[in-house]
N, C-alpha and C positions, 0 to 999 in steps of 0.2 A: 384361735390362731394356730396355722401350723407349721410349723419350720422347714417344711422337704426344700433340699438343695434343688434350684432350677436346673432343667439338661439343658440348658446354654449356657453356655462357656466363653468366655474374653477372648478373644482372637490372641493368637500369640504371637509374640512382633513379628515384624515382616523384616526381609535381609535388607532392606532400605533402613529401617530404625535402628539394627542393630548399634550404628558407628553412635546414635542416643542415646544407646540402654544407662541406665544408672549402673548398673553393673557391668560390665567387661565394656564400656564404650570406650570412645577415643577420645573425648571431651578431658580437657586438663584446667577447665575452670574451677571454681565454686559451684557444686550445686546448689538451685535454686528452689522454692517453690513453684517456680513455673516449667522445671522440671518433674518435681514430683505429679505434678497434677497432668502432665504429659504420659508420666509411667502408667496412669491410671486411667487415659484414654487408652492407650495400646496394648490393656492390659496383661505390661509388666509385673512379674511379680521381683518384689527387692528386696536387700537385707539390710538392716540394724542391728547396731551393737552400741554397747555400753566403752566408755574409755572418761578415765581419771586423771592421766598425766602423759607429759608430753610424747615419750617415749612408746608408750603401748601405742596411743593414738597414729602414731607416723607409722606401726608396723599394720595397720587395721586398714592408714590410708594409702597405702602401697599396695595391700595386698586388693585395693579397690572396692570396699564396704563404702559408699556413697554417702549413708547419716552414721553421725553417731552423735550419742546420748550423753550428756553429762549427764550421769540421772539422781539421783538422792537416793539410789539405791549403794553407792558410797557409801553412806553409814553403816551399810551392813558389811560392805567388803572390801573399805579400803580404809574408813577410818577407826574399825572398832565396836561402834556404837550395836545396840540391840534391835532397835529397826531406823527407817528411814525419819523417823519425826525428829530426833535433835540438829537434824543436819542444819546449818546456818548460810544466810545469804553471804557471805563474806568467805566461807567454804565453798559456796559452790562458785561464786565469781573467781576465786582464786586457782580453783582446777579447771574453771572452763577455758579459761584464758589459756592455760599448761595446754590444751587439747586444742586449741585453733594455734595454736603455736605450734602444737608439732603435725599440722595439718598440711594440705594445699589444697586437696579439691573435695575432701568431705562437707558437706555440710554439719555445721555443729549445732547439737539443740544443748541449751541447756537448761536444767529443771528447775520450776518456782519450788524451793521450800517450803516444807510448815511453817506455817505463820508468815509467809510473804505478800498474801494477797486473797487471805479469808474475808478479812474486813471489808473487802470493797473493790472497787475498779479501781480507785486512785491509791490507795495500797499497791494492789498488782505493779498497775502503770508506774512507781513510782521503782522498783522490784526490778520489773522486766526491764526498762531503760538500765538499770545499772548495770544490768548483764550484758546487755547491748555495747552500752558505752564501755564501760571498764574490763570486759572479757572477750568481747568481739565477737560473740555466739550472730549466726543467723538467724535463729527462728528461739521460743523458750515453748517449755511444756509446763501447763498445769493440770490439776486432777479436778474430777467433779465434771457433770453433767449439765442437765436443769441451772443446779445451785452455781455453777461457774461462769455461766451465759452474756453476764453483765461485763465481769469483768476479761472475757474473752474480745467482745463485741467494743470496748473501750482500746484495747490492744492494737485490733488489727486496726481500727480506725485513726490510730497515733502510727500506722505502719511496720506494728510489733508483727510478724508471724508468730502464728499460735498452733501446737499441734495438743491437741487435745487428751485428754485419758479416763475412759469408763471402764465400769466394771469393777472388778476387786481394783481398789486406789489404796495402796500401804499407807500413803499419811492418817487415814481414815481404818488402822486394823484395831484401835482401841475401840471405835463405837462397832466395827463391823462382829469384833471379840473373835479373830485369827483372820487367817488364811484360808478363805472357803471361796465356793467358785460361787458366782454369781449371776443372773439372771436364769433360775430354773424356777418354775411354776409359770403360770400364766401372769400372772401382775406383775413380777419379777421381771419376765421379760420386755413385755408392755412398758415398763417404766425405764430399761435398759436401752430401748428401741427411741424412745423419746427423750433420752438424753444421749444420745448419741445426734439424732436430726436437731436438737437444740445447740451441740455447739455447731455441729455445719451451719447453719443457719444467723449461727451469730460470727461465723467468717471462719474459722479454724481452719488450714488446709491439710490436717491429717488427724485421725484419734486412732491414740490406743486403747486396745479391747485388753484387758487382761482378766484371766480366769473366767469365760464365759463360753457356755458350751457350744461344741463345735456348727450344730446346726442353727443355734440362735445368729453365733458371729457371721456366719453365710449369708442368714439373713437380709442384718446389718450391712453387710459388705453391700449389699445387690440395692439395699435400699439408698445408698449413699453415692452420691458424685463425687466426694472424697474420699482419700487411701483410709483402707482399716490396715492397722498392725496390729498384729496378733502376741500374744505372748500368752500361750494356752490355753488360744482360742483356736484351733483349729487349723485347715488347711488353708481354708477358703478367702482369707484374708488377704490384702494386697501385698502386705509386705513381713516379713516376722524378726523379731527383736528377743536378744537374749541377754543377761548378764555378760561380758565377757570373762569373769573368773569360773563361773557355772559352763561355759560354753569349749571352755579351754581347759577344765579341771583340775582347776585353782582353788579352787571351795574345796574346805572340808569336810569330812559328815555328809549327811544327805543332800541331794538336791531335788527342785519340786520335781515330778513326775514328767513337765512338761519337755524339762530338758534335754539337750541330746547333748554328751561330750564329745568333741571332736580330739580331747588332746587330754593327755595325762599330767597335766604340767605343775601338778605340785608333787610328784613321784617324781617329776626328772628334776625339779628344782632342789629338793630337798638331796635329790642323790649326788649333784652337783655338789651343794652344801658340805654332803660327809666325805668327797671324794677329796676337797681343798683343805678340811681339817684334819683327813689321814694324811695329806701330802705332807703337813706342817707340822702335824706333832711326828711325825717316822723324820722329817727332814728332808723331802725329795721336792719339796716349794719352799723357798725359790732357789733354781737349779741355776748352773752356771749361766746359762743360757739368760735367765730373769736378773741377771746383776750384772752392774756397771765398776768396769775398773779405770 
């Protein structure tokens, strides 16, 4: 099998779509799924991000980012935690809810947990409705290929949107033993390619590709009637998704490779932070001006 990128190329919207696009359009609804699946006939390409609480989310939906993610990547950056598997359905129902609250026209996903719907469809289904119901998310994501099929296909059939996730899956870094990219060799990819058409197939209307190399996800992309998001998979993908701490440089220490920061924002927060503590131990906060007589 070989992976060369095709020289066809998605048309790129026409001035008629623009006032559509998921990004800079004019629409002040919710987005839909039947918008996304629109971006993906006109081949728009869109952006994702990550948001945990009310406040980021309203600054991500202002600024016009169309999805965002409750994702379970939380546990890496917002609760503490060492990776994504202690995250709990009752943590993530609780922030998703924070995030369609400080919404209006995002689309919000938010993510099944570990352990919310290994065991079965009726796990998932019982998962997913409570995110629905007690968070108000529009669509949920789960991880897994092949092995997820059953209970994606139970989802969409109770009227759950389902946006899918192959490739490197964190809740799955204990069996995979880290953070490595995946779908390289022949079998690798083969099995990558077939669990990707297994959840379109069992209705999903988007999958994430994460850590899957750049000519495989083109593939992918070309072989699919649904959006690929990309998160270090390349260019080629419909739409691409970053952490928002990682994106904003919020994170500390390293970040993957795949990243790009846009913003310095734990240098400016932190200089905020010493700027308010020199004001109050010298005595210059609070100034006349900050008190009431």
């Amino acid at each position: 099998m070989t992976h060369a990128v095709s020289a066809a190329q998605p048309p790129a919207p026409s001035a008629s779509d623009s006032s559509k696009a998921l990004y800079g359009g004019k629409g002040t609804r919710r987005i839909t799924v039947r918008d996304i699946a629109a971006a993906k006939e006109r081949g728009e390409k869109w952006p994702m991000l990550t948001a945990y609480d009310a406040m980021t989310a309203s600054v991500f939906d202002e600024a016009g980012i169309p999805v965002l993610l409750v994702g379970d990547s939380m546990g890496n950056c917002h609760l503490g935690y060492d990776s994504t598997v202690p995250v709990t359905l009752d943590e993530m129902t609780m922030l998703s809810a924070a995030v369609v609250r400080g919404t209006k026209r995002a689309m919000v996903i938010g993510d099944l947990p570990f352990g919310s719907y290994q065991e079965g469809p009726t796990q998932a289904l019982r998962s997913a409705t409570r995110l629905l119901k007690e968070a108000g998310v529009g669509a949920v994501k789960l991880e897994g290929g092949e092995r997820s099929a059953h209970q994606i296909e139970l989802l969409v059939q109770a009227g759950i949107p389902v946006m899918a996730h192959v490739g490197l899956t964190p809740q799955s870094v204990n069996a995979f033993g880290g953070y490595t990219v995946q779908g390289r060799g022949e079998e690798a990819a083969q099995q990558l390619l077939r669990d990707a058409k297994a959840v379109q197939d069992a209705g999903a209307f988007a999958v994430v590709l994460e850590l899957v190399p750049a000519e495989l996800a083109a593939e992918v992309t070309r072989s699919l009637h649904i959006p690929t998001v990309g998160i270090g998979a390349g260019a080629e993908c419909d739409a691409q998704v970053l952490v928002w701490t990682d994106m904003a440089g919020m994170t500390g220490g390293r970040v993957p490779r795949f990243v790009k920061q846009y913003a310095a924002l734990r240098e400016t927060l932190g200089g905020a932070a010493k700027a308010f503590a020199e004001d109050v131990t010298g005595g210059a906060y609070p100034a006349a001006e900050h008190s009431f007589h």
